[in-house]
C-alpha positions in Angstrom: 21.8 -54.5 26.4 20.8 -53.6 22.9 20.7 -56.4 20.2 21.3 -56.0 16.8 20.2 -58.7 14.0 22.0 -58.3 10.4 20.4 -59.4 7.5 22.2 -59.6 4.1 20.0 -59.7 1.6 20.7 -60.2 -2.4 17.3 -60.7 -4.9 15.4 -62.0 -2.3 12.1 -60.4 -3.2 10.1 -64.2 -2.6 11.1 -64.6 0.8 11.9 -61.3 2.5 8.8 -60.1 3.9 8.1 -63.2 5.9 11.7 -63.3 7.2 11.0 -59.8 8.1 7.7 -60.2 9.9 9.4 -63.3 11.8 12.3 -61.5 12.8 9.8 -58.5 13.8 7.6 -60.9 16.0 10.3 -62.4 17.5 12.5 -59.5 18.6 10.0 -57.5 20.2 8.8 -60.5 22.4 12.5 -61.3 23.3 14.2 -57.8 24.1 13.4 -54.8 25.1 15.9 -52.9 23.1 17.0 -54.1 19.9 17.1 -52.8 16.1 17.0 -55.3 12.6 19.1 -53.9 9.8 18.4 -55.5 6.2 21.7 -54.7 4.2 20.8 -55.0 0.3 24.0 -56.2 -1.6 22.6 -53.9 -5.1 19.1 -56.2 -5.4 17.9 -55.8 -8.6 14.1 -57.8 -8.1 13.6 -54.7 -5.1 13.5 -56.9 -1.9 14.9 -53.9 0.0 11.6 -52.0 -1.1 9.6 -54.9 0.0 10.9 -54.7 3.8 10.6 -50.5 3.8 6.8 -51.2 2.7 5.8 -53.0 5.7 7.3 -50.6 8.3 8.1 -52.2 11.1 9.6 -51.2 14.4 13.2 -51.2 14.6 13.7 -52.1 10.9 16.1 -50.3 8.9 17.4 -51.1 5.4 20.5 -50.0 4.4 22.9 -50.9 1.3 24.1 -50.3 -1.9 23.3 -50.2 -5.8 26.1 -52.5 -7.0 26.4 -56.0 -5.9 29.5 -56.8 -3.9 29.0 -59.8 -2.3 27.8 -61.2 1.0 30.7 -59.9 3.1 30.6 -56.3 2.1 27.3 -56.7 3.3 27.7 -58.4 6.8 30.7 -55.5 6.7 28.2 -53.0 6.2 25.4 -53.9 9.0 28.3 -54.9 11.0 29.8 -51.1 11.1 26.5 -49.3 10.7 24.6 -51.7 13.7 24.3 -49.8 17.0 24.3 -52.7 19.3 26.1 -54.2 22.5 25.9 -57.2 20.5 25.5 -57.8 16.6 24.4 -60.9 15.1 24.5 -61.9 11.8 22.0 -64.5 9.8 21.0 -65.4 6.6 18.1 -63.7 4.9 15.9 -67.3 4.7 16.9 -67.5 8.9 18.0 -70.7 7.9 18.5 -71.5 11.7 15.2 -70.0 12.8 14.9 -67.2 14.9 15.0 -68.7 18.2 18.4 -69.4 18.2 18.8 -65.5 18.5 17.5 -65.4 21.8 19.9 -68.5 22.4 22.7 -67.0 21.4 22.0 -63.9 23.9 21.3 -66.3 26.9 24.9 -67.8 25.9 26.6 -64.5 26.2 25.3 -63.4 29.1 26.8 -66.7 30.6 30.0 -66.2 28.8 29.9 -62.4 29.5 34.5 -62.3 28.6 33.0 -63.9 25.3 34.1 -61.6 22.1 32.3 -63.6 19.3 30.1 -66.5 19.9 29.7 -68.1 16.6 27.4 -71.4 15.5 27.9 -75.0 15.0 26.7 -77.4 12.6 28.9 -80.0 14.2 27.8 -79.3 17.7 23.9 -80.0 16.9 24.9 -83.5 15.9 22.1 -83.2 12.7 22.8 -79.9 12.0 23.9 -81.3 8.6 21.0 -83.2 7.5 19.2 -81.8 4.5 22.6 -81.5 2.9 23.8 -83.5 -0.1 26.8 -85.5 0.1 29.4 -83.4 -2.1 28.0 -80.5 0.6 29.2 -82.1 3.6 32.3 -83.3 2.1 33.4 -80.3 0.5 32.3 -78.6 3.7 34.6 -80.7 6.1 37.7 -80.7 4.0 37.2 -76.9 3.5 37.0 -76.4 7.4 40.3 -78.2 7.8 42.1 -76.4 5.2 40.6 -72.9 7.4 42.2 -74.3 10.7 45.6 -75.0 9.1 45.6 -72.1 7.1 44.3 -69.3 9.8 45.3 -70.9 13.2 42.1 -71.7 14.6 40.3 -74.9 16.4 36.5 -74.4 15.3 34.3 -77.0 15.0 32.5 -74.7 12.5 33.7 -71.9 11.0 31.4 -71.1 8.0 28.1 -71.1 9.9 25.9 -68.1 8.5 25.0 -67.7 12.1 27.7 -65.4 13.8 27.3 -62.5 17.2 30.4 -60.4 17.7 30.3 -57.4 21.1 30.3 -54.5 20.0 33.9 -53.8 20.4 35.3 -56.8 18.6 33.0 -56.0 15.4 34.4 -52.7 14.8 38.2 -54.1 15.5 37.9 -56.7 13.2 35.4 -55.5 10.2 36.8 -52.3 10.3 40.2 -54.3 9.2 38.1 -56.7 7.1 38.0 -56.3 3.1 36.8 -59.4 1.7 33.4 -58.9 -0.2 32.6 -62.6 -0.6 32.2 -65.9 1.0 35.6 -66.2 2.5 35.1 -62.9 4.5 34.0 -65.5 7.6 38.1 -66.6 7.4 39.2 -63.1 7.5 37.2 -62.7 10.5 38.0 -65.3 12.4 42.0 -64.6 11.5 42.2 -61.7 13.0 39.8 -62.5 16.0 42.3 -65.6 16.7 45.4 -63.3 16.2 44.0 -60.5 18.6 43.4 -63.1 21.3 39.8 -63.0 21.2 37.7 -65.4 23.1 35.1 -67.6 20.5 32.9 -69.3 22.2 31.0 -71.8 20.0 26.7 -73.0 19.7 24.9 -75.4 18.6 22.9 -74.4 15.7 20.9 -76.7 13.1 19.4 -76.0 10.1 15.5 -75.4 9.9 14.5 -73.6 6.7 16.2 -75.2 3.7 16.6 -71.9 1.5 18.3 -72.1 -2.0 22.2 -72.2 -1.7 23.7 -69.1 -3.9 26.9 -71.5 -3.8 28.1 -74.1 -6.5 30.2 -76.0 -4.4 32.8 -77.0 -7.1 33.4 -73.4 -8.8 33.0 -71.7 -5.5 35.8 -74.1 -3.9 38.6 -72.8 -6.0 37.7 -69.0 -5.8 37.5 -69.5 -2.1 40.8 -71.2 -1.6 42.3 -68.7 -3.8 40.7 -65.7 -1.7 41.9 -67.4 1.4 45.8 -67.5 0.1 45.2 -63.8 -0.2 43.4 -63.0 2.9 45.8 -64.8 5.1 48.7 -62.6 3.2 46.6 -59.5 3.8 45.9 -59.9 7.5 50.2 -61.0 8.0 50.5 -58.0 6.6 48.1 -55.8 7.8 48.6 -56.8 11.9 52.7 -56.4 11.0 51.7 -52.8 10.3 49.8 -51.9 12.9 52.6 -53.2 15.0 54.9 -51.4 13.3 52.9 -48.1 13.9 52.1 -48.9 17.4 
């Protein structure tokens, strides 16, 4: 079973090449067939360059010049990535890189699993290094998700998500959300196409810098997800109709 760990990256020249080593290190101990794909959302400090200059095995950087937005990104490795399974984590492996390995060992207990994605919740600390307005925001944005897109998660926002093969190109090849809500999208049309989610515990290990102000970011996103959940109603009624 091949393994394939997506990275989105944007400016993140300080940390890259130590995520990249780690990653490096840890995959070729842990499987035997696996590949690492870097996707740079249009960099500008040249992080992509960084990663091509160490060479390591298995390492590929792909991307773009103009910056999109973390879902184009996970989009990108998602459809380019090669593997029976494809995982996706943030660039400062926030939840260490263990828990890929984890994640594997889940599956292949779960094998009718379609996505297995992580938990915060399920960790019991998996919050703690958060502020206060974090975890609030984060619990009353999660409960707006399940209402508004049909699913019981305990989590659905965790940057630490593994789809099969299949089920990433069914869904992302669907997908069009360039920013933070494209985890909704996902998970709308993996709950309306009957796919089995199996959840994780993950916590958090490596406090990077959050990209995300939590009170400017909250209105995009619930605007973006009053359009995403318009889009997939209407995308699903058309493949229906042209079934």
């Amino acid at each position: 079973m091949k393994i394939s760990v997506c990275i989105p990256m944007y400016n993140e020249a300080k940390i890259i090449e130590n995520s990249a080593r780690a990653l490096s290190d840890y995959c070729k101990d842990a499987f035997e067939d696996y590949e690492i794909l870097f996707i740079d959302d249009g960099s500008r400090d040249g992080c992509g360059d960084k990663v091509r200059a160490l060479e390591l095995p298995c390492v590929k950087v792909t991307g773009y010049e103009k910056n999109r937005g973390k879902g184009c990104a996970v989009r990108t490795g998602m459809l380019e990535a090669t593997g029976d399974l494809r995982i996706f984590t943030d660039a400062d492996l926030a939840y260490g890189t263990e828990v890929i390995g984890e994640c594997v060992k889940i599956f292949e207990k779960n094998p009718d699993s379609d996505l297995i994605i992580g938990s915060r919740k399920l960790a019991g600390d998996g919050y703690s290094g958060y502020t206060f307005i974090r975890k609030v925001a984060s619990k009353v944005y999660l409960c707006l998700l399940q209402m508004l897109g049909g699913f019981r998660l305990s989590d659905s926002q965790v940057g630490f998500k593994c789809f099969t093969a299949s089920a990433a190109e069914k869904i992302f090849s669907l997908c069009e959300t360039d920013r933070f809500a494209f985890d909704f999208e996902a998970l709308c049309y993996a709950t309306k196409f009957g796919m089995k989610i199996t959840e994780m515990p993950v916590k958090i290990i490596n406090h990077g810098e959050s990209k995300i102000n939590v009170l400017r970011d909250s209105v995009k996103m619930f605007r973006d997800i009053i359009r995403i959940r318009r889009r997939v109603s209407r995308k699903l009624a058309e493949l229906k109709k042209n079934a």
